[in-house]
C-alpha positions as CSV (number, residue, x, y, z in Angstrom):
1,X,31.2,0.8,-70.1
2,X,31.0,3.4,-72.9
3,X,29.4,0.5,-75.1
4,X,26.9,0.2,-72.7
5,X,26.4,4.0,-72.7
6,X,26.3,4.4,-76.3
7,X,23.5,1.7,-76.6
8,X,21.4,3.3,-73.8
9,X,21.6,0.4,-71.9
10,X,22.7,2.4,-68.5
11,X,22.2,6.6,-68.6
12,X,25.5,7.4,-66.7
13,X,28.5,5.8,-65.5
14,X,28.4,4.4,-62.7
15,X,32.1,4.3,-61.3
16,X,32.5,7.9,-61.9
17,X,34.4,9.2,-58.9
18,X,35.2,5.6,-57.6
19,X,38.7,5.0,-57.0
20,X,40.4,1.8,-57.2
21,X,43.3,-0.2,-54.9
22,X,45.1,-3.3,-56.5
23,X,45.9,-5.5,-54.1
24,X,48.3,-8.8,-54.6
25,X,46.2,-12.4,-53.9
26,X,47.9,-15.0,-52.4
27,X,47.2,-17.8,-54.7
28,X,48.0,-21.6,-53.4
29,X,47.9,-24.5,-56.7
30,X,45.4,-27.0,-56.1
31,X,46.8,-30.7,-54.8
32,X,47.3,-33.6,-56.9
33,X,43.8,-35.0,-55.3
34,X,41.9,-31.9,-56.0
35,X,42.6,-31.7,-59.6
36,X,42.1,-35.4,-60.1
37,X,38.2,-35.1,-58.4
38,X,37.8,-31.9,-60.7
39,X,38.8,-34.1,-63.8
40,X,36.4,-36.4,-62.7
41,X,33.2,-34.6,-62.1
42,X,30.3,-35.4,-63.6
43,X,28.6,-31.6,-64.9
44,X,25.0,-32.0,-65.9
């Protein structure tokens, strides 16, 4: 943020005063199928 700051690209910060939580995802692995129709995905 202080990049963008020093290039004049924003005037202030804008999470000044913001206060942030972590909080712990539960992440499941994709199946067998899933990553085999991901492999095979055409992307234009």
């Amino acid at each position: 943020m202080q990049y963008v700051i020093a290039n004049k690209w924003a005037t202030d910060e804008p999470f000044l005063g913001k206060r942030f939580k972590r909080t712990v995802a539960e992440r499941e692995a994709l199946t067998e199928a899933e990553l085999k129709r991901m492999m095979e995905l055409e992307l234009k």
